[in-house]
N, C-alpha and C positions, 0 to 999 in steps of 0.2 A: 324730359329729354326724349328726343326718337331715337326707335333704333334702328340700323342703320340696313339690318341683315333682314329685316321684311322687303316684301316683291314689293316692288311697283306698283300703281293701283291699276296699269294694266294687266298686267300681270295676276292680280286678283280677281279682276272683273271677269278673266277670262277661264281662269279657275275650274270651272263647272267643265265644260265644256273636256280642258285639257284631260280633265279626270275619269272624263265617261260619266259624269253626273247631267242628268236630262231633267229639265224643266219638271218632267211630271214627276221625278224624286226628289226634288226641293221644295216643298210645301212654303214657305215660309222666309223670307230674307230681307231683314230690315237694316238699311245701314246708316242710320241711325246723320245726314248730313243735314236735317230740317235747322233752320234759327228759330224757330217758335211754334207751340201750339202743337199740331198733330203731325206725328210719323205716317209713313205711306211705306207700306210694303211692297218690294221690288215683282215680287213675283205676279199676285193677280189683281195688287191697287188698294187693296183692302187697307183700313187706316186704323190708329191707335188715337186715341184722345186722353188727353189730361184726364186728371182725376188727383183728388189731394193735392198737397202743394210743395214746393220743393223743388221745381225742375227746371232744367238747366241745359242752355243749348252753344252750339257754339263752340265747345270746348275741344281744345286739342287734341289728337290721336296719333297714331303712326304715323308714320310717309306713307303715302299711298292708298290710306282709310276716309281720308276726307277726315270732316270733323265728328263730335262725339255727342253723347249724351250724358246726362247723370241727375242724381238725385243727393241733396242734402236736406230734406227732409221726409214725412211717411206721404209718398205718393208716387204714382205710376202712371203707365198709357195701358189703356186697356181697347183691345182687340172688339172689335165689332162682332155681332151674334154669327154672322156666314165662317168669319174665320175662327173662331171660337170654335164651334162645331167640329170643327175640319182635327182640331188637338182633343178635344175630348173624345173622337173617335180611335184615337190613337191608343192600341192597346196594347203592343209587343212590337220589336222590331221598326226601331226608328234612332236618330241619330239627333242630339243637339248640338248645337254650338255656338261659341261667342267670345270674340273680343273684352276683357273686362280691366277697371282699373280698382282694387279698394284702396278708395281712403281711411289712414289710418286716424286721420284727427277727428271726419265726420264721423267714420263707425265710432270712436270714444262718444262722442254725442249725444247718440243714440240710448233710449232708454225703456222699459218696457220689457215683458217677458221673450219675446221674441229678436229682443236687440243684437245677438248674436247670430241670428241670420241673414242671409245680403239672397234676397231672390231675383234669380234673373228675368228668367220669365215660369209662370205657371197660372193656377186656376187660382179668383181672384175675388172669390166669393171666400164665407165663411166655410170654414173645413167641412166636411161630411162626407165621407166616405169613397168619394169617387174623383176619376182623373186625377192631374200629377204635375209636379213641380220642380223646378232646377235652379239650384243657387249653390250658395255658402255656407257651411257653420264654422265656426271658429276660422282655421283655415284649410278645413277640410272641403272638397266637393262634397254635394248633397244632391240625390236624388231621390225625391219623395213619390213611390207609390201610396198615394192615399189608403191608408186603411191597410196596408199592404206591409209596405219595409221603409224605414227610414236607411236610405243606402251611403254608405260615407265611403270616401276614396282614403285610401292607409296605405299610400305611397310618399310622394314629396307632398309639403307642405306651397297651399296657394300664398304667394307672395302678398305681400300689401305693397301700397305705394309704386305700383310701376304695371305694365301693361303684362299681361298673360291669356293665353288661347286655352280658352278649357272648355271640355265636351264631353257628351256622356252620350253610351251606347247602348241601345236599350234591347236587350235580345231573348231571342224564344228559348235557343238553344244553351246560351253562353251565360247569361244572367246581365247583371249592369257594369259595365267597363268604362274607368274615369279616363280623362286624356290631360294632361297640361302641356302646353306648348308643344304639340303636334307627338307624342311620346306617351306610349303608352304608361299607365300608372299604376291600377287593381284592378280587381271585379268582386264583387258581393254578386256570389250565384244566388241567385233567386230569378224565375224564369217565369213566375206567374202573371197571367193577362190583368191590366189595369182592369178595372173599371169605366165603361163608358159614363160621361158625368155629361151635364147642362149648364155648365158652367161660363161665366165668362172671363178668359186668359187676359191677364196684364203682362207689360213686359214693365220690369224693374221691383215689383212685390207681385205676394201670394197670398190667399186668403182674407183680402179687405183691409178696410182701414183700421180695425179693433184692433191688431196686434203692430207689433215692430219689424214685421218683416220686410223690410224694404230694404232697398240694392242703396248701402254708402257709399258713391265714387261714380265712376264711369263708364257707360257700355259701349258697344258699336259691333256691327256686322254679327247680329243676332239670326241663326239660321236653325229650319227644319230639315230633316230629311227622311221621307217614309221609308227608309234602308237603312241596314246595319252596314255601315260605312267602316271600311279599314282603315289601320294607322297610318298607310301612304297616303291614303283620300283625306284622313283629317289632317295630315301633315299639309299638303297641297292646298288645304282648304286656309290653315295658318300661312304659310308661305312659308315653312321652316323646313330645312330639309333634313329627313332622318334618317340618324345615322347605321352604321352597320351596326346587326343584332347578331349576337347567339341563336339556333335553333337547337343543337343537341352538344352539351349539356344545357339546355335548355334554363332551369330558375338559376339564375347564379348565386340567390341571398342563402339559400341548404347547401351542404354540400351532396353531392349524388351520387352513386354509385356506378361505376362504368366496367365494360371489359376490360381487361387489360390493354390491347390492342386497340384504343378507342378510333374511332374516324369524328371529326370532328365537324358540325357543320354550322353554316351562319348564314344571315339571308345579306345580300350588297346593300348600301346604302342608297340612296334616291341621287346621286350627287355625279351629273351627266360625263362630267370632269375627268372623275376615275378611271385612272386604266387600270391598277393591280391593287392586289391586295398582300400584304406583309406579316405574316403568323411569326408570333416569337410564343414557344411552349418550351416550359421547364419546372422542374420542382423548387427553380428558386426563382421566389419570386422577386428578390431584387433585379436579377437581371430582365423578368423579364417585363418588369415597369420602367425600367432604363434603358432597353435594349436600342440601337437606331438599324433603320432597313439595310446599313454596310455592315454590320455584325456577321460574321462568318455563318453561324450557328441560326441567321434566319431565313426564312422559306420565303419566296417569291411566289404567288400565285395568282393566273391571271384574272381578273375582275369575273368573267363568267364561269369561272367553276369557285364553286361556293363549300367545298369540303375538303377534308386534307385526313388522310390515310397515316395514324404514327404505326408504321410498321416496327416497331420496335418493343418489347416487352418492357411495361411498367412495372413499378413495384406495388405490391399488394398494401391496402391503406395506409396510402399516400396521398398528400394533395398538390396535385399538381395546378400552372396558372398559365393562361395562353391570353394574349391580345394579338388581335390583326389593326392593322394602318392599312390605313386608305391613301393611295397613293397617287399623280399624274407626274407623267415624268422621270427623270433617271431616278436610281436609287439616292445619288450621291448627289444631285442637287437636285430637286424636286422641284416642280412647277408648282406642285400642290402638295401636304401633307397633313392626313387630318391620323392627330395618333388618338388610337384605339381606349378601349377602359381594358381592365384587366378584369379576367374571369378567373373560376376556380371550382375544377369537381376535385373526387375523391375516389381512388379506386375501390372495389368492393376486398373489403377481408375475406382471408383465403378460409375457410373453413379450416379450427383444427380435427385431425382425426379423431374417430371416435375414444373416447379414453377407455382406457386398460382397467379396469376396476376402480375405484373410485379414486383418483389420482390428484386432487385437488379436495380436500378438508373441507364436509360439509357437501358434494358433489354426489347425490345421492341417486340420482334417475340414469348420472352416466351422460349429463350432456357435455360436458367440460363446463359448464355453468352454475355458479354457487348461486340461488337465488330463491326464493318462498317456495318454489313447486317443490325443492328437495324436502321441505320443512314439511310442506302438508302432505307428501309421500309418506313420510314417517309415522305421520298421526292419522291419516287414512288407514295404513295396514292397520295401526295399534286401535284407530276406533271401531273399526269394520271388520275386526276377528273378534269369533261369538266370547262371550263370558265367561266362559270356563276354560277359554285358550287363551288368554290378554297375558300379556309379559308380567310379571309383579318388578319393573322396573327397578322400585325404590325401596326392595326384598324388606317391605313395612310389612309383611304377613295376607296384603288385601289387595286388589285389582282395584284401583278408580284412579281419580283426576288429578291426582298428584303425580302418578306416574306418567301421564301425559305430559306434565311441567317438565317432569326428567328427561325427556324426550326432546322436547323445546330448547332447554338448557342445553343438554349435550350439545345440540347441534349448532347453536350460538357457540360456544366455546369453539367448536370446530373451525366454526368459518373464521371466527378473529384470529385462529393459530395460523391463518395463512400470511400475517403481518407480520415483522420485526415484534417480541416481545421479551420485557424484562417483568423479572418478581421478585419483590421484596417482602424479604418474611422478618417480623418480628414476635416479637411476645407480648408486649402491651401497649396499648395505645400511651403515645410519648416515646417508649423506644426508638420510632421509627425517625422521628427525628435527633433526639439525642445522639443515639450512635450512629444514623445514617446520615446526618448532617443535610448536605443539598443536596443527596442523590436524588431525590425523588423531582424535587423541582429543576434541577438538570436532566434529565432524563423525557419528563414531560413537558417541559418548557423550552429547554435552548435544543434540546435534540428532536423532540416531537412526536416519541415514539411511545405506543401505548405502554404502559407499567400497570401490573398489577400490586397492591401493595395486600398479602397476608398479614392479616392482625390476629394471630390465634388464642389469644387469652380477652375474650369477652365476653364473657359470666362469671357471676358471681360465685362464692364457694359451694352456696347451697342450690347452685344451678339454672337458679333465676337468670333472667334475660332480660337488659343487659347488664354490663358491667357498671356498677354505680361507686361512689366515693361522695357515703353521705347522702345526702339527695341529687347530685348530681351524675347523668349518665354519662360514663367516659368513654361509651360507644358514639353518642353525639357530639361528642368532644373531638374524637377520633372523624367524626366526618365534616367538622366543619372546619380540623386541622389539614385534611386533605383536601377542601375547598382551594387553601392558599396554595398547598405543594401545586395544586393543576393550575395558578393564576385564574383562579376564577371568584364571582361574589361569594360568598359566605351563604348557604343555604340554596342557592341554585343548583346544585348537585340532583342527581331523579337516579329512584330505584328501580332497578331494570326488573325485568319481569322474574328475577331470581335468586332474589333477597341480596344482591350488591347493589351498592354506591356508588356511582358511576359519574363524574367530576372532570368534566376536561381528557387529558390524556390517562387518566386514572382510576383504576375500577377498582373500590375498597371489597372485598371481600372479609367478611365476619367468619374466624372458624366454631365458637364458639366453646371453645374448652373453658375449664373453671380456673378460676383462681387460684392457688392452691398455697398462697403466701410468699414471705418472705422473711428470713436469707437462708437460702441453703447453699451449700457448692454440691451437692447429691442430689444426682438429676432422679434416684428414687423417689424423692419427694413430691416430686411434681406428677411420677407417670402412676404408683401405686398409692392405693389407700392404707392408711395405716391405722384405721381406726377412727377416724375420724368425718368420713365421708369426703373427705379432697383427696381426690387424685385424679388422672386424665382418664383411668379406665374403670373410674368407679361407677354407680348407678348415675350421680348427675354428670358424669362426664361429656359421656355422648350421648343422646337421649334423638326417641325418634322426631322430635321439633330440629334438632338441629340442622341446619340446611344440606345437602349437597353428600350426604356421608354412609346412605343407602343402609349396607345388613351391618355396618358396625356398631348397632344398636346393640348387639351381643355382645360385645370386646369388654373384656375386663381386666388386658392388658394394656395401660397408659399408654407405655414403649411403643405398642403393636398400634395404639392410635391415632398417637400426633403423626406415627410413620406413613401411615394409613392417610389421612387429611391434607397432611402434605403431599403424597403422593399423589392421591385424584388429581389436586389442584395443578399439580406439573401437568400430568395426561390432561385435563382440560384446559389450562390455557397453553399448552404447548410452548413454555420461553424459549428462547435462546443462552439467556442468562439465569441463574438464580443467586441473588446475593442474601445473607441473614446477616443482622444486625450484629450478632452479638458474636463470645470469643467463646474459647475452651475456658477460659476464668469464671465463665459468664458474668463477664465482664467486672462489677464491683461483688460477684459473689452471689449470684442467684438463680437455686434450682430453676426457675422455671427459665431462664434465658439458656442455661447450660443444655436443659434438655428441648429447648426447639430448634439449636444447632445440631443435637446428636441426631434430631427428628431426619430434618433436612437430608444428611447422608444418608441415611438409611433410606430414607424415601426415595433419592437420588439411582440406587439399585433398584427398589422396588420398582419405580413407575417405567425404570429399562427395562422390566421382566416381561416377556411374551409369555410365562407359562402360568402370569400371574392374571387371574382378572381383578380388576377394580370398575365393577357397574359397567361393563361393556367397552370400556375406552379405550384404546390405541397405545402400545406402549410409546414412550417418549425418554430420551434420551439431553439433557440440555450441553450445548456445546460450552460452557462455564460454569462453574459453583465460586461465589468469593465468598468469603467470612469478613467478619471486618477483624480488625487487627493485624500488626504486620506479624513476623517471624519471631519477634522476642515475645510476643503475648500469648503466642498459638504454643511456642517447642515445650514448654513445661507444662503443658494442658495435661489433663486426668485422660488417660485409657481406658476406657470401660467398655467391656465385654467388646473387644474387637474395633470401637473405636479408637482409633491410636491419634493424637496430635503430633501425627509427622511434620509438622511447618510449609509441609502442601510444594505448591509446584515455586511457586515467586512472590514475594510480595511487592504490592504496590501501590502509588501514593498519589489519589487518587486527584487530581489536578482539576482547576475547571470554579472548584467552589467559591473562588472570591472575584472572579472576572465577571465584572458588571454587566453581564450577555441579556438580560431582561430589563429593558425598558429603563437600561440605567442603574438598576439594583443586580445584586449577585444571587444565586442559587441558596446560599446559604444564609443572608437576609430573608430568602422568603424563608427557610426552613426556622429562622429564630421567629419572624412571627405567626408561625403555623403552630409554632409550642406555645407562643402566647393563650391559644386556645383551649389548654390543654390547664385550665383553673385551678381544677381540684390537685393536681399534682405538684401545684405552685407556678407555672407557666415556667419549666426549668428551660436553660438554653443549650444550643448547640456543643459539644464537646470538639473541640477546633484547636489544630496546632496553630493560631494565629490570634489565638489570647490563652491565658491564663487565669485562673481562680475560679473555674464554674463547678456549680456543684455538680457535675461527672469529670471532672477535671482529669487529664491522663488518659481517658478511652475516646481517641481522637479518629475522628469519624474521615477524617482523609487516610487512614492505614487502613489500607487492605491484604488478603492472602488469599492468590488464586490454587483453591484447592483442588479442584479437578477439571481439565480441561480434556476435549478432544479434536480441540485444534491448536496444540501446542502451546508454547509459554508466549508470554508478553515480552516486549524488548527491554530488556535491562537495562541501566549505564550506572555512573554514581553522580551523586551531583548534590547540590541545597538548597534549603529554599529560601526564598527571601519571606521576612517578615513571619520563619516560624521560630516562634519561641520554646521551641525543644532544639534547636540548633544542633539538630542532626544530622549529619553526613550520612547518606542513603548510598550505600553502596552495594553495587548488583540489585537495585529495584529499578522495576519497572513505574513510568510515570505516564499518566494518561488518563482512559477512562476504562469500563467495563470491554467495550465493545470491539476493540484490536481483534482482527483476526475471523472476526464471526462473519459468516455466511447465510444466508438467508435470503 
């Protein structure tokens, strides 16, 4: 097919001329109308002869091109030794171009390692180091400095099957710039002088008959020019007229940063026709892809002034989108209208003010920016003060590189307290599903907000590490059960550089206290030794391998320990929530559940205390504490020493665990196969008001009791639920989830 919007072949012939292009900067201009045998060059006579086979005359072109050439097999016209000369002297600062058609059926054809090159014209000899070539690869532009750069255009893709003007700009200053249909495309800067070569130039392959470079399809009006030619000149030289450009914001594919107050400017189109030009600018860009030149809200501006002044203050990083139309004629019926593309910067962000002492967690230099420089401030002071002044960080008694870690670690906990976070603390790996049901896979799945889950009983009684049942480790049990809570593979979990497991939205941390048995309802048992070597504050309690727990290597009060462990871990992950698994019953009856609830509270003061230190940390406050159990589990709970089970502020029922919000499955499906994992303990299931008979049967992991709040109670009502088999009437409880009311 022709098309329709190429000049005339007057109009082309005349081309040079209209453009200011003079004979003695056209080296070169074949147009390619012969029926057989040898091309003749327009400019000084000079002729191309056959060579190889394949060639084809005759063939169709534009309006206005006359006929064409082409090659369906490996062979070319090759330039005479005078004109040859004349391109291998060429060594910066010149211009190609050409009419081209690729066929896609001939290029399939084609075979040999060079098959995916189509050469238009270049040197035509066997490669070696010098002078240079222009064609295709795939459907990129290629312009080959020999020895030099293989130069590829990473703009639009060259078309197959149909005619395209493409050209290449070869410069001292600029490097190599691709052109398709009269429109500029890229540039690979590279600026270095070719090599003079002795070669002799074919047009339609490159580097001889040995390879497959040869041009698939059809050429015509093949031209030189010893000038770096502009994109009006190579527009004119296509017969395409091009359109109005952007100058400032200049790349539209980034966005840029601009004053507030931008002035906007663009260079007119080539297109004689034009009287005005039409700016539509707004932060929305629907309107301003839709906008027409009668819209209220657009600017008229005359064709010869090319800038527009938004006197109006913008908003600071923002993106705002402006198009101008090309217009002849009224607004409202137009003789002519060519509408615009849409562009788009972005204003520059306002600096925030310097920060107030470190006002952002982890914000160590003072820039408002959390980022590595604050982290290697830290370990610069700590590595770069002499040896006999270093912090003993991790108060182990000695100065080295573990204290370093404690340094690293802090400041990782720092930065993630700037996120939404919840923590779940239990006692032993399986608790945390048993009694916590879905929280954990609600929380980190249908919510998406990091959880940390505390597992404080993972050693063994006699202190060993870790916790086993038999020969199986229930610490690996415990991480491949938190694999499921985070919906992630089994085993694809990585430990952070801080002895956690880190899985998804989930980061396991290990407290490592001992086992210390079971059943008691005396949370004594669990904190003091009685002789025995179990207790939380005996020698294998805390011990200095334990991760994260600094001078409580001295404690040989249990009480004063779990308080302590729990503690840090609030000041370092900073929640917003903290829930514990277990009740004032502890639950079916066991010291060690009983007393890492009483832990919690206590801790809950401690890590609010400014006049306490724990290793340097920040006190912390969390705006919720839940226990599980509702009101009737908690009011008859044990008192001990200042612990009271008051029944706390509400209780609540905790909604969410059976609605299929994951890929079809519910929260509490993942949490039953996440206790699948959990072997050695017998893989027990969820405790749920929504069956009956498991073995925790009655500590139903949807009751909760918000025990201390500092943003108020949850919204009560009374109400039932379906499909629970306690058929309970819930009255004055709250239903929902944790997270009512929290701020952050």
């Amino acid at each position: 097919m022709r098309d329709a919007w190429v000049k005339v072949a007057a109009v082309l012939l005349l081309v040079c001329c209209a453009s200011g292009i003079t004979a003695a900067e056209m080296i070169l201009h074949y147009k390619m109308d012969e029926t057989a045998g040898t091309l003749i060059d327009q400019i000084g006579g000079e002729s191309a002869e056959q060579a190889g086979s394949g060639h084809l005359y005759g063939l169709e072109s534009l309006d206005g091109l006359g006929t064409a050439v082409g090659l369906d097999a490996n062979g070319a016209w090759r330039l005479d030794v005078d004109e040859s000369a004349e391109l291998n002297n060429l060594i910066n600062d010149f211009t190609v171009t050409a009419w081209i058609y690729l066929d896609s059926a001939i290029a399939l054809s084609k075979s040999g390692s060079g098959s995916n090159y189509h050469r238009i014209i270049g040197d035509d000899e066997p490669w070696d180091k010098d002078a240079w070539s222009f064609g295709i690869v795939g459907d990129d532009l290629l312009f080959t400095k020999n020895a030099i750069v293989d130069a590829r255009s990473a703009g639009a893709s060259v078309p197959y099957d149909q005619w395209t003007h493409v050209a290449a700009v070869v410069s001292q200053t600029e490097g190599i710039s691709f052109y398709i249909n009269g429109h500029y495309d890229s540039t690979v800067f590279n600026t270095d002088d070719l090599y003079p070569g002795d070669e002799v130039f074919g047009i339609g392959r490159s580097y001889g008959g040995d390879l497959a470079q040869w041009f698939a399809g059809k050429l015509d009006e093949i031209q030189v020019h010893t000038d770096v030619l502009s994109e009006q000149t190579i527009a004119d030289i296509a017969g395409i007229l091009v359109p109005l450009q952007p100058v400032f914001p200049s790349d539209m594919s980034v966005n840029i940063p601009v004053d507030s107050e931008p002035t906007l400017e663009w260079a007119a189109g080539s297109d004689p026709e034009i009287t005005a030009h039409v700016l539509y600018f707004s932060s929305d860009e629907d309107w301003v892809t839709n906008a027409m030149p009668t819209d209220s809200e657009a600017v008229v501006i005359d064709v010869n002034s090319q800038s527009y002044w938004h006197d109006k203050s913008l908003n600071s990083a923002t993106t705002y989108y402006w198009r101008i139309d090309e217009i002849a004629g009224s607004l409202d019926d137009p003789d002519k209208l060519v509408t615009g593309t849409v562009w788009n910067f972005t204003t520059e962000s306002v600096p925030a003010p310097p920060c107030i002492g470190y006002t952002l967690n982890g914000d160590i230099d003072g820039d408002c920016i959390v980022d590595l420089d604050d982290l290697l401030l830290l370990a610069q002071d700590w590595l770069f003060t002499s040896d006999n002044s270093k912090t003993d960080i991790d108060h182990s008694g000695r100065t080295d590189y573990a204290d370093l870690s404690f340094i690293g670690r802090d400041w990782q906990t720092a930065v993630n307290s700037n996120d939404l976070n919840l923590m779940v603390i239990s006692a032993h790996p399986d608790d945390e599903g048993i009694f916590g049901g879905g929280i954990l896979p609600y929380y980190a799945q249908v919510k998406q907000i990091p959880v940390t889950l505390l597992g404080l009983v993972t050693r063994n009684p006699d202190g060993s590490d870790p916790l086993t049942s038999g020969s199986t480790s229930r610490v690996q049990e415990l991480r491949n059960a938190t694999d499921v809570y985070a919906g992630q593979e089994i085993g694809s979990g990585m430990d952070d550089l801080f002895g956690n497991y880190v899985s998804g939205n989930i980061t396991l941390v290990p407290a490592g206290l001992i086992d210390t048995g079971c059943c008691s309802r005396t949370p004594d048992d669990s904190w003091y030794d009685d002789g025995d070597g179990c207790g939380w504050g005996s020698s294998y309690g805390v011990t200095e391998v334990t991760p994260g727990y600094g001078n409580m290597l001295e404690m040989i009060d249990g009480r004063a320990a779990v308080c302590r462990v729990i503690a840090r871990q609030i000041r370092w992950f900073q929640p917003e929530v903290v829930a514990v698994v277990h009740d004032f019953e502890g639950d079916y009856g066991h010291s060690n559940h009983i007393a890492s609830l009483i832990g919690l509270l206590e801790a809950y003061e401690l890590a609010a205390d400014p006049d306490v230190d724990i290793d340097g940390l920040a006190p912390w406050t969390p705006q919720k504490i839940y226990i599980r159990g509702g009101l009737w589990d908690n009011r008859d709970g044990i008192a001990y020493q200042g612990i009271v089970s008051d029944g706390g502020i509400n209780p609540l029922f905790h909604d969410y665990m059976e609605e299929q919000s994951i890929d079809g499955y519910s929260p509490r499906n993942f949490a039953d196969w996440a206790l699948n994992e959990h072997a050695s303990q017998g893989s027990p299931d969820v405790s749920t008001v929504f069956r009956s008979g498991e073995r925790f049967d009655t500590h139903h992991s949807e009751w909760w009791t918000l025990y201390r709040s500092t943003v108020g109670t949850d919204t009560a009502s009374t109400f039932t639920v379906d499909g629970d088999t306690t058929n309970s009437i819930y009255e004055n409880w709250a239903r929902g989830d944790f997270l009512e009311n929290i701020n952050y």
